[in-house]
gemmi code that builds the backbone of each chain (N, CA, C; Angstrom):
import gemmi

chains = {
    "A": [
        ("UNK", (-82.202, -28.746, 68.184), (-81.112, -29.336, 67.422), (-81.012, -28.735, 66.033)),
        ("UNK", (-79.621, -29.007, 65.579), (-79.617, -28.510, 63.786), (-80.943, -29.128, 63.087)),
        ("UNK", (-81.717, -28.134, 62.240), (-82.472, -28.310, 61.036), (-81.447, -27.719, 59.967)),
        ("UNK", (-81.820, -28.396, 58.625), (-81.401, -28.207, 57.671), (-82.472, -28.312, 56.405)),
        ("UNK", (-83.174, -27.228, 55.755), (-83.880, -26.615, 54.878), (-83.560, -27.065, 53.690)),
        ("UNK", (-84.059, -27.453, 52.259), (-83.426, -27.480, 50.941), (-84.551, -27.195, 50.502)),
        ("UNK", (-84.283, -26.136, 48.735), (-84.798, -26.105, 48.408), (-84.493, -25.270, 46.777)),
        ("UNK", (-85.028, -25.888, 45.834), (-86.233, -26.553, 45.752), (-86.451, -28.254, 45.686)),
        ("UNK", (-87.460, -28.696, 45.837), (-87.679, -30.186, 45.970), (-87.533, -30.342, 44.416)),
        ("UNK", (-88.211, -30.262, 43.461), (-87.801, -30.218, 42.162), (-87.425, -28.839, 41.359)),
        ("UNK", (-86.408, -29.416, 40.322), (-85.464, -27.991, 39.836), (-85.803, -28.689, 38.414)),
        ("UNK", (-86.324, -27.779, 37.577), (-86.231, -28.735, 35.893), (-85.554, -27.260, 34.847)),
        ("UNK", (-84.289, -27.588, 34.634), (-83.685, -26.442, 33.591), (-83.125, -27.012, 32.000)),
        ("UNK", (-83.364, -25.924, 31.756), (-82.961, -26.212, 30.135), (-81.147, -26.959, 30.284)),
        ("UNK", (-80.880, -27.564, 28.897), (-79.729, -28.230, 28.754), (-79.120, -27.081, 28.354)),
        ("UNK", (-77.736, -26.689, 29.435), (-76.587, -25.631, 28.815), (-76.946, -24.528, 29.720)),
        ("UNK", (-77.987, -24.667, 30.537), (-78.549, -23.326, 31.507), (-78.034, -23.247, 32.941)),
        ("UNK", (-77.985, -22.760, 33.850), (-76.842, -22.813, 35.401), (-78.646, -23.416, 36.061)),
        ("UNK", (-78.036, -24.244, 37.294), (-78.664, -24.598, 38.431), (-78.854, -23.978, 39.364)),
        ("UNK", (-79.250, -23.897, 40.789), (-79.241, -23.235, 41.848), (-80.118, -24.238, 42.746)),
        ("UNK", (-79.465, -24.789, 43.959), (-80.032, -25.334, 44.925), (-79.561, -24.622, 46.164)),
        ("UNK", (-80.474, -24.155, 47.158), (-80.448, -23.959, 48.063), (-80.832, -24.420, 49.307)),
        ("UNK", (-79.626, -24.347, 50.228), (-80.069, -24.930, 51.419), (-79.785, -23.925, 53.135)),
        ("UNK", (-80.773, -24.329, 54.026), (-80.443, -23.064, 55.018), (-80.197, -24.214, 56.450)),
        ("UNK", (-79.609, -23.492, 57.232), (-79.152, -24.350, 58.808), (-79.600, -24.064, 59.844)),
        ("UNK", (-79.831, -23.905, 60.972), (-80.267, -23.726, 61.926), (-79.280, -23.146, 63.264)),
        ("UNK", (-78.200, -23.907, 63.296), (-77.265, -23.652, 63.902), (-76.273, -23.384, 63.732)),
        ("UNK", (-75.422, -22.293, 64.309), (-74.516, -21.582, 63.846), (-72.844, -22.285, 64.354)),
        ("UNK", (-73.318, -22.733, 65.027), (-71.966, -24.171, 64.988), (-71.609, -24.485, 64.094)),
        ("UNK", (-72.559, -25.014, 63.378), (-72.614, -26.087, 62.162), (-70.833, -25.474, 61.303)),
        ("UNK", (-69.826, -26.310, 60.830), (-69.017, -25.695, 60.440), (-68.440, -26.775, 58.765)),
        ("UNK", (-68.990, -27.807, 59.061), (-69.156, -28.305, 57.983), (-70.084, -28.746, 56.225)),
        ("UNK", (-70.093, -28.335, 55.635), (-71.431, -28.668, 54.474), (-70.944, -29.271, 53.092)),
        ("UNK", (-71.643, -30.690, 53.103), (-71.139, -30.920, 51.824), (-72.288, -31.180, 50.970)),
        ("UNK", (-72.142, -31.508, 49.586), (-72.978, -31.785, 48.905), (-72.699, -33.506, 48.158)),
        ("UNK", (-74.184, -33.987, 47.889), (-73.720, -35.582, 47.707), (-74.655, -35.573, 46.550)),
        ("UNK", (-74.213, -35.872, 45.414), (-75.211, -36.452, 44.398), (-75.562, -37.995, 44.527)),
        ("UNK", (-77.288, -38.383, 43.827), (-77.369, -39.579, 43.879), (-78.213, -39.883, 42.718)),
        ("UNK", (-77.443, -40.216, 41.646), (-78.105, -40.717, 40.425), (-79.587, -41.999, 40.480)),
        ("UNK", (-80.143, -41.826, 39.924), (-81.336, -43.121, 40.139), (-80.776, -44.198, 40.046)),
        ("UNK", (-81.131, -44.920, 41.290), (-80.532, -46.419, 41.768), (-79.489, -46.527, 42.094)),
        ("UNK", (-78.727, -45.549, 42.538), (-77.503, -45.549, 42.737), (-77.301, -44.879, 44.185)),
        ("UNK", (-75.821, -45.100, 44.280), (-75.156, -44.468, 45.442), (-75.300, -43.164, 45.525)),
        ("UNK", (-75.222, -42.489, 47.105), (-74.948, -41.038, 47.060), (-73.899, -40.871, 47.091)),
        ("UNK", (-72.709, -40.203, 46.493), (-71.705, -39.506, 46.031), (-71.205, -37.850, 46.533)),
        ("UNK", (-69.999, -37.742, 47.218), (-69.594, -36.358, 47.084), (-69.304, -36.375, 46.258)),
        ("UNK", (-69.928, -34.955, 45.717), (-69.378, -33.504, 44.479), (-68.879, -32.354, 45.263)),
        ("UNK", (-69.331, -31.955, 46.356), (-68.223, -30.634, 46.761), (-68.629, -30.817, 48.293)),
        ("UNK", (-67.493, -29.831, 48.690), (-67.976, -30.133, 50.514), (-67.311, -28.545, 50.227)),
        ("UNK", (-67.692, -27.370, 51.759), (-67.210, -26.517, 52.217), (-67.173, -26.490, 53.731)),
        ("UNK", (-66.285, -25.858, 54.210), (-66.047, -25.496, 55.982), (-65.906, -24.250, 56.164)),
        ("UNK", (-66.686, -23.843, 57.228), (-66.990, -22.691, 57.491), (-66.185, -21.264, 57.457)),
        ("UNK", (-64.659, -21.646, 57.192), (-63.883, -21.185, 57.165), (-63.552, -20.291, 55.760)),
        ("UNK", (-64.631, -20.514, 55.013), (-64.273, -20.249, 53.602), (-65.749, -19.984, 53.163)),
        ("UNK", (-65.801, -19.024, 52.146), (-67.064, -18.510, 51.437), (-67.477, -19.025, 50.189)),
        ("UNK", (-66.162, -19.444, 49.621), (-66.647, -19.905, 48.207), (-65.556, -21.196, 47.832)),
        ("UNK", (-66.119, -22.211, 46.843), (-65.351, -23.118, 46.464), (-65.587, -23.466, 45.254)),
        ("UNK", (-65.172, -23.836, 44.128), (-65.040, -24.528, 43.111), (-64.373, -25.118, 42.510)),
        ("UNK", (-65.469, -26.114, 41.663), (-64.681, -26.987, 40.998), (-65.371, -27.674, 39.099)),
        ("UNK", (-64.682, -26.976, 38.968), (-64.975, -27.487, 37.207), (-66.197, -26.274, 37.375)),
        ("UNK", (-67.598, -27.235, 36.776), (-69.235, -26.547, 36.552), (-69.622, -26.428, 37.728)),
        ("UNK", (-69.070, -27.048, 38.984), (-69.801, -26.955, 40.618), (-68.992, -25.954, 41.441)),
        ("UNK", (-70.164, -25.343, 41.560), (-69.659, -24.591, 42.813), (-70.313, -24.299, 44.093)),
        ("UNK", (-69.917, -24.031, 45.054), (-70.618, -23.829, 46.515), (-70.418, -22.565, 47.439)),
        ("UNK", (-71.400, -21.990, 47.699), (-71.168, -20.804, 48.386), (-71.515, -20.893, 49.434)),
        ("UNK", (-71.640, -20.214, 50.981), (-71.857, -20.050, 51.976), (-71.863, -19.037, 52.711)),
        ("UNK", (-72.775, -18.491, 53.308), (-72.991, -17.138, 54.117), (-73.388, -17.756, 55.326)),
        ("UNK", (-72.363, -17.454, 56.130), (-72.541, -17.765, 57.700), (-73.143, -16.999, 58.291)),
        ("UNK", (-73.150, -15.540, 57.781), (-74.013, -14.787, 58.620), (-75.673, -15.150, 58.786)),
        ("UNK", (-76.163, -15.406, 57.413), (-77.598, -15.482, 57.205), (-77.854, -17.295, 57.282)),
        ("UNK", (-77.104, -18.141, 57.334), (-76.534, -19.317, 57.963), (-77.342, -20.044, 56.404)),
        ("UNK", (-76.941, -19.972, 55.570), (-77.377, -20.413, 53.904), (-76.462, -20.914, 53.335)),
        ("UNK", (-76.220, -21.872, 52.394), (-75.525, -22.405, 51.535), (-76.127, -22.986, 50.467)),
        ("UNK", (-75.400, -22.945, 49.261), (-75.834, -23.072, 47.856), (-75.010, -23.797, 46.942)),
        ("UNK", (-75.431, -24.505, 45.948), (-74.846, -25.510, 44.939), (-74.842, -24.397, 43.802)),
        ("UNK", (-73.967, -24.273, 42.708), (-74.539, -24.033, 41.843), (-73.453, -24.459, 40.440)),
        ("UNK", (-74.221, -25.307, 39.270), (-74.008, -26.002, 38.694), (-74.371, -25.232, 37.193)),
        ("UNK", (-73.257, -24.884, 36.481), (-73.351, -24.380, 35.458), (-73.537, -25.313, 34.222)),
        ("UNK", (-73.240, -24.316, 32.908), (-73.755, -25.106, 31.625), (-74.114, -26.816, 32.052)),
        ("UNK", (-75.289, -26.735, 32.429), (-75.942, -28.562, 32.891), (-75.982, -29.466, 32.012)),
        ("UNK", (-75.458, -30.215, 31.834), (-75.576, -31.455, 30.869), (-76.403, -32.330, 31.690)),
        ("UNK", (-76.932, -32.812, 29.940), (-78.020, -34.654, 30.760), (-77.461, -35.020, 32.223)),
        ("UNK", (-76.065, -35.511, 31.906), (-75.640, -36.494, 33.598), (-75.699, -36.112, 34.978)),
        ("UNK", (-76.355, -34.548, 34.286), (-76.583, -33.533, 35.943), (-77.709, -33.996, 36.504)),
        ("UNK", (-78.555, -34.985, 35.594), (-79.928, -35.059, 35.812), (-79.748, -36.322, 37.255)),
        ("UNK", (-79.795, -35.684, 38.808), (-80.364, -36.534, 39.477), (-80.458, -35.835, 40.721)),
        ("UNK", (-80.723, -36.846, 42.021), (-81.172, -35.520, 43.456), (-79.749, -35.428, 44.154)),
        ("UNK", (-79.938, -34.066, 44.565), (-78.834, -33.986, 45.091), (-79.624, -33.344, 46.541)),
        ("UNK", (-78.440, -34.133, 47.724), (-78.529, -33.651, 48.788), (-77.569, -32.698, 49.272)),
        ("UNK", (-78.022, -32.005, 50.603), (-76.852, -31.143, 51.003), (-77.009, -31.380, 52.492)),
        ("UNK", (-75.990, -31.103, 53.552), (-75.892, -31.715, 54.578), (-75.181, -30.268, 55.835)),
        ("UNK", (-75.299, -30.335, 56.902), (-74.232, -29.909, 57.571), (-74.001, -30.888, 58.879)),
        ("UNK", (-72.895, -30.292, 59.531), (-72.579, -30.812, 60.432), (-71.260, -30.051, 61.730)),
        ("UNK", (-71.962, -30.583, 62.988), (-71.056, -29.241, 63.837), (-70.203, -30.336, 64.437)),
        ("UNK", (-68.893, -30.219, 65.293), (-68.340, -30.869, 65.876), (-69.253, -31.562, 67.239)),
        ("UNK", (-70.267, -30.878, 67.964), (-70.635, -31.590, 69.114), (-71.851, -32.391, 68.973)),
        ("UNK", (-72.019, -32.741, 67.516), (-72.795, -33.488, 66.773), (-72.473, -34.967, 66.640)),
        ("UNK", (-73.354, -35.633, 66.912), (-72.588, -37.275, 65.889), (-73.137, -37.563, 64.990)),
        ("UNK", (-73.836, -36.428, 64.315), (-74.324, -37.089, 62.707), (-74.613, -35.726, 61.909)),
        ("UNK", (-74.201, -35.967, 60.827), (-75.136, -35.426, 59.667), (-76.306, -34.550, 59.669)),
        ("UNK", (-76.966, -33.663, 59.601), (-78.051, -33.450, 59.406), (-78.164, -32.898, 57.842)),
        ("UNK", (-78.849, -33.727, 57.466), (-79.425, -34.085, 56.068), (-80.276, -33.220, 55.306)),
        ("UNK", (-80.845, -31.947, 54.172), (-81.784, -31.789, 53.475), (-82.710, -32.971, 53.079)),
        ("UNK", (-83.865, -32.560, 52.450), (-84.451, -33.741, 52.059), (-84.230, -33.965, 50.737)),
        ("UNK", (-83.357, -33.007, 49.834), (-83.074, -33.123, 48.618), (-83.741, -32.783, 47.116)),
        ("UNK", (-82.851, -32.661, 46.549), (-83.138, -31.096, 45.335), (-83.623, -32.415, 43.732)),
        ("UNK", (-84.648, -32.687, 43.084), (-84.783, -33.434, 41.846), (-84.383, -33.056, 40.866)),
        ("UNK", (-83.250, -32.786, 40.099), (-82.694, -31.751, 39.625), (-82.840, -33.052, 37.769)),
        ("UNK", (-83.517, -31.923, 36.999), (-83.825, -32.614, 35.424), (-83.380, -31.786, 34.333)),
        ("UNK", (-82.960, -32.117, 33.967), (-81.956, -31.435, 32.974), (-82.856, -31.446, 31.694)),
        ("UNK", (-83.406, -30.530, 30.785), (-84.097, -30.858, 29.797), (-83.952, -30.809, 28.454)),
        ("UNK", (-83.249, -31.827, 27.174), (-82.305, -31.255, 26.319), (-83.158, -30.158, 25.131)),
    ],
    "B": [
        ("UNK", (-64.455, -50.974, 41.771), (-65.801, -49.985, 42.774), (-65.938, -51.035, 43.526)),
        ("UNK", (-65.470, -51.584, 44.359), (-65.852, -51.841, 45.961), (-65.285, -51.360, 46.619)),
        ("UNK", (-65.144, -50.240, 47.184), (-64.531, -49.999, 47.978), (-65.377, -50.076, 49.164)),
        ("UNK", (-66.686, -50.080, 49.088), (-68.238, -50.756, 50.085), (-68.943, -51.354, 49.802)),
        ("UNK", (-69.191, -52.565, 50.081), (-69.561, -53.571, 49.377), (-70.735, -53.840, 50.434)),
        ("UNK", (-71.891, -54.572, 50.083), (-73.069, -54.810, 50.704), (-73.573, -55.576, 50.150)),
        ("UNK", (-74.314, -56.710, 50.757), (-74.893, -58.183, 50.377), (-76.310, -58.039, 51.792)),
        ("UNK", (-77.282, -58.552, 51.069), (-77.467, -58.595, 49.730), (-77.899, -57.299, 48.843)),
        ("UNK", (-77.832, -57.595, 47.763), (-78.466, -56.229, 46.778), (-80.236, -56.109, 46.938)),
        ("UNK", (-80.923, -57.202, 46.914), (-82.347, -57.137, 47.177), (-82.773, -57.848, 48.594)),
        ("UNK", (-83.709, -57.832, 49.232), (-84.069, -58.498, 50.095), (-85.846, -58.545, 50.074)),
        ("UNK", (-86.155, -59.461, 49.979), (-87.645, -59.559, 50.436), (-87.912, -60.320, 51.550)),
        ("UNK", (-88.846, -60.206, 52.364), (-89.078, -60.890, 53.616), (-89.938, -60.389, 54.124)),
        ("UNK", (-91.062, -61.652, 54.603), (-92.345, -61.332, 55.651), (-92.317, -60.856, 56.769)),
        ("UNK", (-93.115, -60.425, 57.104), (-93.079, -59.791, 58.735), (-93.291, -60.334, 59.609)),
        ("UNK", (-92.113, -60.107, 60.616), (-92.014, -60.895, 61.664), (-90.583, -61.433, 61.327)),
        ("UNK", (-89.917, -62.176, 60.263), (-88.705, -62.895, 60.297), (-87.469, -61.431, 60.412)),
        ("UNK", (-86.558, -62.315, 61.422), (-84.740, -61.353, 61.394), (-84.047, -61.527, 60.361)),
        ("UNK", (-83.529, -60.586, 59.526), (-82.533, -60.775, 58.753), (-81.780, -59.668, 58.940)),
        ("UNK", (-80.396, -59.976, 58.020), (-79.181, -59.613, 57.955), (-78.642, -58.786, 56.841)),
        ("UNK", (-77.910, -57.089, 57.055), (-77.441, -56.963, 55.841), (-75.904, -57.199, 56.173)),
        ("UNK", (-75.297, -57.477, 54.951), (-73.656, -57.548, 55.548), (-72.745, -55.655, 55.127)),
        ("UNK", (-72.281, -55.675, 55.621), (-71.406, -54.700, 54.612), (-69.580, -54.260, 55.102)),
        ("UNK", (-69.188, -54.097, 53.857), (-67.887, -54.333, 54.392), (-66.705, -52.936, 53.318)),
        ("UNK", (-65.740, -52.384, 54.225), (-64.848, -51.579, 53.577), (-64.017, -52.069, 53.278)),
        ("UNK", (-62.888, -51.750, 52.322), (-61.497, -52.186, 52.065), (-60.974, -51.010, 52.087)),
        ("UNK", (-61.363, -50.083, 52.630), (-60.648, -48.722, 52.431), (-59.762, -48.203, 53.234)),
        ("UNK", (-59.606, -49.266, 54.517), (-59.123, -48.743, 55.907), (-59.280, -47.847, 56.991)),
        ("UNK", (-61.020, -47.676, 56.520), (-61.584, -46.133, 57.164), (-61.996, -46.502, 59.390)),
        ("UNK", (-61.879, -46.090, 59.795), (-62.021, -45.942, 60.936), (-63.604, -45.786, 61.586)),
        ("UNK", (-64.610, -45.188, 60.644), (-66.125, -44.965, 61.096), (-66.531, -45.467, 60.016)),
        ("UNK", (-68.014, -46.435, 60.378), (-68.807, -46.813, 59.651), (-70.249, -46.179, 60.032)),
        ("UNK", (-71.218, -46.567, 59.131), (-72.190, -45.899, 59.457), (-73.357, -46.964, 58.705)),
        ("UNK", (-74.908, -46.544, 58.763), (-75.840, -47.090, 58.141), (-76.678, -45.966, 58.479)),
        ("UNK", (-77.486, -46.287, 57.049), (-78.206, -44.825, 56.628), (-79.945, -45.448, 56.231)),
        ("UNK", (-80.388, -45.279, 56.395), (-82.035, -45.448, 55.983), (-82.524, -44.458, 54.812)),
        ("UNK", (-83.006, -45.048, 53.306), (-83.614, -43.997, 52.773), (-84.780, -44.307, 52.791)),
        ("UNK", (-86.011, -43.711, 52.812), (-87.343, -44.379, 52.731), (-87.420, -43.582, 51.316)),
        ("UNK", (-89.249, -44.502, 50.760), (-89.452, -44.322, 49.478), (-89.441, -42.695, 48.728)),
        ("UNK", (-89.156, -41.229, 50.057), (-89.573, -40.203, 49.868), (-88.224, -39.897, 49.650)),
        ("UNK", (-87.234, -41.161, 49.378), (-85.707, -40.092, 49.207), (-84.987, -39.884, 50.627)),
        ("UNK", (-86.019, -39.315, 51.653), (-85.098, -39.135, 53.209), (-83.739, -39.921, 53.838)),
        ("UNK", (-82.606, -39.188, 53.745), (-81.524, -39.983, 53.967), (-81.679, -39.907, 55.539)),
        ("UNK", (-81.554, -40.805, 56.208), (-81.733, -40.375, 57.924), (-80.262, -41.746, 58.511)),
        ("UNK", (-79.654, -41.049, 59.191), (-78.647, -41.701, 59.650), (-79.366, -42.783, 60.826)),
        ("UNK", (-78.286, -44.037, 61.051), (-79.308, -45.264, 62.179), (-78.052, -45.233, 63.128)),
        ("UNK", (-76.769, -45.321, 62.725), (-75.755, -45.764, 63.691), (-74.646, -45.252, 62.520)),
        ("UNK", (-73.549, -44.603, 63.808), (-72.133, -44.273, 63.815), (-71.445, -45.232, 64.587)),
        ("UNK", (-70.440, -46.139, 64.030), (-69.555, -46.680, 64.685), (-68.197, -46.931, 64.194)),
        ("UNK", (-67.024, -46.353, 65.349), (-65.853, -46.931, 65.142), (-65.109, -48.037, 66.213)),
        ("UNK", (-64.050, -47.990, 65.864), (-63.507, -48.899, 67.008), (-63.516, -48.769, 68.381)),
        ("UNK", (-63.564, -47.768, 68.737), (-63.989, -46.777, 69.931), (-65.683, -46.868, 70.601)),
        ("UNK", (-66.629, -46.477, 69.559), (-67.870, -45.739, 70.083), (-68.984, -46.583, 68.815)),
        ("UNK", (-69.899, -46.643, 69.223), (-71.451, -46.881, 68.751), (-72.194, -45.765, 69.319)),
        ("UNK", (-72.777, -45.012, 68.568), (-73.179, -44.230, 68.663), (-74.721, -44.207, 67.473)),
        ("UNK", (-75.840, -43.933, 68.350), (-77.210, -44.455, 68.178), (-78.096, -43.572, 67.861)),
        ("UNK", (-78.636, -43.645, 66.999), (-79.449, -42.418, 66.747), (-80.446, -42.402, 67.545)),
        ("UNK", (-81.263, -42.324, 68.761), (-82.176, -42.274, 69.531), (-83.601, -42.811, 68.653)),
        ("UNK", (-83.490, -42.532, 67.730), (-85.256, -42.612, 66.744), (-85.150, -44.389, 66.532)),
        ("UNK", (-84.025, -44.919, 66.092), (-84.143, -46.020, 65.525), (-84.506, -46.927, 66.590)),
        ("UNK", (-85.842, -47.877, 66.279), (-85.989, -48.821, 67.100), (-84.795, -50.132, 67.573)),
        ("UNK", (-85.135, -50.432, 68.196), (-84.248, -51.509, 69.466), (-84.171, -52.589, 68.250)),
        ("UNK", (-84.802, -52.527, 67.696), (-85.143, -53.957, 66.904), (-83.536, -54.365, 65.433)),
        ("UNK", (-83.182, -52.989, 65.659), (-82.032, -52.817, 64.828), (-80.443, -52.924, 65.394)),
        ("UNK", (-80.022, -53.548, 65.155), (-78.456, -53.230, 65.917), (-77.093, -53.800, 64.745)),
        ("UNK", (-76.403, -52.642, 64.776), (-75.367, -53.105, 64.195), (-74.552, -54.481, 65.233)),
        ("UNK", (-73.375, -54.673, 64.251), (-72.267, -55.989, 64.700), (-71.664, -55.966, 64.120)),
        ("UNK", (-70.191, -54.895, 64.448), (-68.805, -55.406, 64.040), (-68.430, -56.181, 64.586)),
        ("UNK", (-67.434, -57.412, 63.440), (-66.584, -58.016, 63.587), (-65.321, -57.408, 63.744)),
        ("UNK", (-65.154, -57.021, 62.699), (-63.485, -55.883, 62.812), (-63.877, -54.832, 62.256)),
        ("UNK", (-62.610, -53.928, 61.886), (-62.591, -52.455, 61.569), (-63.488, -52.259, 60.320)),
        ("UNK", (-63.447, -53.601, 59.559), (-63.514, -53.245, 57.938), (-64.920, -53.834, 57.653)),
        ("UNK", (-65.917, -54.158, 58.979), (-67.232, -55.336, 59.005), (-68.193, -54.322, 59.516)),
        ("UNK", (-69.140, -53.996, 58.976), (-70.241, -53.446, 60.117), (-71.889, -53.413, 59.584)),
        ("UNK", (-72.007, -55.330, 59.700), (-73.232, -55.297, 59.860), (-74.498, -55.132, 60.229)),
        ("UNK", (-75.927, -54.976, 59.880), (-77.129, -54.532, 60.370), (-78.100, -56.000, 60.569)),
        ("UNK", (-78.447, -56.618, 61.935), (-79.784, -57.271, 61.799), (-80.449, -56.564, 62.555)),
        ("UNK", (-81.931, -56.602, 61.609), (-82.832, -56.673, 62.054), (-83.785, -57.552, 62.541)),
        ("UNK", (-84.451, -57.123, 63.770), (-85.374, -58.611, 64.491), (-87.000, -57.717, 63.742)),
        ("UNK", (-87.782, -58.616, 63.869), (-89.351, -58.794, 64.286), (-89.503, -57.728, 63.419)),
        ("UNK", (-89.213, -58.275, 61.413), (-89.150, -57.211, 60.589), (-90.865, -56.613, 60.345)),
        ("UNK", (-91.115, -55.449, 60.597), (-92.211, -54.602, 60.064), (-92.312, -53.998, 58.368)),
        ("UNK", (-93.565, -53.495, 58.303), (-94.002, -53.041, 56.736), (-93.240, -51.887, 56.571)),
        ("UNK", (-93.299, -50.839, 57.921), (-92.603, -49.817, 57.908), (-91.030, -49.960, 57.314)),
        ("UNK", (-90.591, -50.917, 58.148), (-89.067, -51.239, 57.549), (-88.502, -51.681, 55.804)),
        ("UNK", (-89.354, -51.214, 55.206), (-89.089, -51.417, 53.850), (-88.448, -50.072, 53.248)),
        ("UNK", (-87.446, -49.741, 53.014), (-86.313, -48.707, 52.463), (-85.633, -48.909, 51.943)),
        ("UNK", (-84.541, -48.472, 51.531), (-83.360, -48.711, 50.913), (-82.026, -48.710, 52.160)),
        ("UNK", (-81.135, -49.521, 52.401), (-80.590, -49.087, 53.710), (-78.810, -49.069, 52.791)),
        ("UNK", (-78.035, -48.009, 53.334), (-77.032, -47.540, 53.200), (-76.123, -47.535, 53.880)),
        ("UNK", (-74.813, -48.848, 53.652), (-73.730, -48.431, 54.803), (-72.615, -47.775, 53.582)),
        ("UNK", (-71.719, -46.572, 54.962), (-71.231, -46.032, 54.438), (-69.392, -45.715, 55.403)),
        ("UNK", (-68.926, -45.595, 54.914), (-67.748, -45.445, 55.905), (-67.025, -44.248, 55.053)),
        ("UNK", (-66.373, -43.591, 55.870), (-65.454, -42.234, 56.693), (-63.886, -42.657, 57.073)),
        ("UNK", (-62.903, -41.875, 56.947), (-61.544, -41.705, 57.407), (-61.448, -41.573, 58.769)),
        ("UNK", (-62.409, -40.267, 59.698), (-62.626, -39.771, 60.601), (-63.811, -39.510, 60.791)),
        ("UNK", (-64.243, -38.549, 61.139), (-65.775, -37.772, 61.685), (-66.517, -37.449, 60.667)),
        ("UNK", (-67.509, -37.114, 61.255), (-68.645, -36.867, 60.158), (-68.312, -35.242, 59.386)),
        ("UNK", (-66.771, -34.909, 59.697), (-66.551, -33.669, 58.593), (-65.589, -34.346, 57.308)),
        ("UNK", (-66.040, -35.703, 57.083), (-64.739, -35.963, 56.261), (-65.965, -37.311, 55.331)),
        ("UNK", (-65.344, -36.975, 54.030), (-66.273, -37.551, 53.039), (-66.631, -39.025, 53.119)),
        ("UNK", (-68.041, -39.266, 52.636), (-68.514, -40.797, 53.299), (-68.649, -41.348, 52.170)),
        ("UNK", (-68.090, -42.366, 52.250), (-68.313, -43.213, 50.773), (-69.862, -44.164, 51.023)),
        ("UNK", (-70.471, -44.301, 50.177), (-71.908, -45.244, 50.439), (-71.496, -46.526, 49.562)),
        ("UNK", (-71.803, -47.293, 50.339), (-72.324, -48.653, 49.650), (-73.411, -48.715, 48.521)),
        ("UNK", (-73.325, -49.910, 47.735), (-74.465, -49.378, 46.783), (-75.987, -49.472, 46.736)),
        ("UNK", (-76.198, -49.861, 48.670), (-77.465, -50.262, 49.001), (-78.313, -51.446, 48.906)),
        ("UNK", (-79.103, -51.962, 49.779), (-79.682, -52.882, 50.194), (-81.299, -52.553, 49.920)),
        ("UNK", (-82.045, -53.135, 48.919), (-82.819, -52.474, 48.875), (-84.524, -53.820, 49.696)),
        ("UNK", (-84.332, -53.281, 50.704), (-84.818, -54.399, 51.692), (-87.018, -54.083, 51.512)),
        ("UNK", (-87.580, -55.049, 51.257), (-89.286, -55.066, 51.089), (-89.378, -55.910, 51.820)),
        ("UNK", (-90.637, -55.612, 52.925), (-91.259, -56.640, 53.758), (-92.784, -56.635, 53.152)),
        ("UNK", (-92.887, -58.071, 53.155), (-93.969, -58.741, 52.675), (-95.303, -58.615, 54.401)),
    ],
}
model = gemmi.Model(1)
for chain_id, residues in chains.items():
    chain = gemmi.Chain(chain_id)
    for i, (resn, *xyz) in enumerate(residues, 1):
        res = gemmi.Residue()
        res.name, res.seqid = resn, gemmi.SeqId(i, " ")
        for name, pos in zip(("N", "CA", "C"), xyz):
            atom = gemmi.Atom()
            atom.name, atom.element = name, gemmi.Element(name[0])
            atom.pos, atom.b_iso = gemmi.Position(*pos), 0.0
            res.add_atom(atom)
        chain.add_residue(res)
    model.add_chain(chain)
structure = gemmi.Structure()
structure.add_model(model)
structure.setup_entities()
């Protein structure tokens, strides 16, 4: 079945410096990937999603890339402010799937 | 911010007693879901359901079962609660399929005594 890789488990960058989380898939079905932030004590949240159909996406400081060939996808979160500070997961998902398959998620600390 | 609402916010309870989480959309979404985080962060899905299909994650014990009432209801009891079962539990609902963004509830954060 789909595995889904993340990494790193903790990320600690300077305040104003770019991020990088990476995550890898297993199956080449997989045609969906989004990314969900989840602040401490709080809900998980979409910040970006991509479909396989497309290599790159952005939005504002977030962006998401994807190489289907090497079956990888990536967050990456520029000039980081404090409110960047929490875990973020990343996910894919294929149509003959009924769920999610989940990373275990990135601790991402912003340091001013 | 309700657009997923979940009762209760804490739960404590000994082992062995059934309880109940409620949770409910106003969003008009078609799939609901419930999510398990344990203390390591692991988001692991328990059940997909729409009006159509329940759909089960094979791992989750018997002891768990959702219960919709209607489209916009899709509660979790649990029977013959264990130590293991102490997580954070997450319902979340969808427009459509699991390629279309899930809103989460703000969690149930359930401890067995």
């Amino acid at each position: 079945g789909e595995n889904v890789e993340q990494h790193p488990s903790t990320l600690s960058v300077q305040e104003g410096d770019s991020a990088v989380i990476k995550c890898t898939y297993s199956d080449s079905a997989s045609n969906y990937f989004p990314w969900y932030k989840q602040e401490l004590g709080k809900r998980p949240q979409l910040i970006i999603d991509i479909r396989s159909n497309v290599g790159e996406k952005k939005d504002q400081r977030i962006a998401v890339t994807l190489n289907k060939t090497a079956k990888h996808f990536s967050l990456h979160i520029t000039e980081t402010q404090p409110e960047d500070s929490a875990v973020y997961f990343c996910a894919a998902h294929m149509d003959s799937n009924y769920q999610l398959i989940w990373g275990a998620g990135t601790k991402l600390i912003i340091k001013p | 911010d309700t657009a997923v609402s979940q009762t209760p916010k804490y739960l404590v309870t000994q082992m062995g007693n059934d309880k109940s989480i409620k949770c409910e959309q106003n969003l008009g979404h078609d799939t609901m879901y419930w999510y398990k985080q344990d203390s390591k962060k692991f988001l692991k899905i328990m059940f997909s359901y729409n009006n159509k299909e329940l759909i089960i994650n094979e791992t989750v014990p018997n002891r768990f079962s959702p219960k919709s009432p209607d489209k916009a209801h899709l509660n979790l009891h649990i029977n013959s609660l264990e130590l293991g079962d102490s997580a954070v539990y997450f319902c979340a609902s969808s427009s459509g399929d699991l390629n279309t963004e899930a809103f989460f509830g703000p969690g149930t954060r359930l401890t067995v005594v």
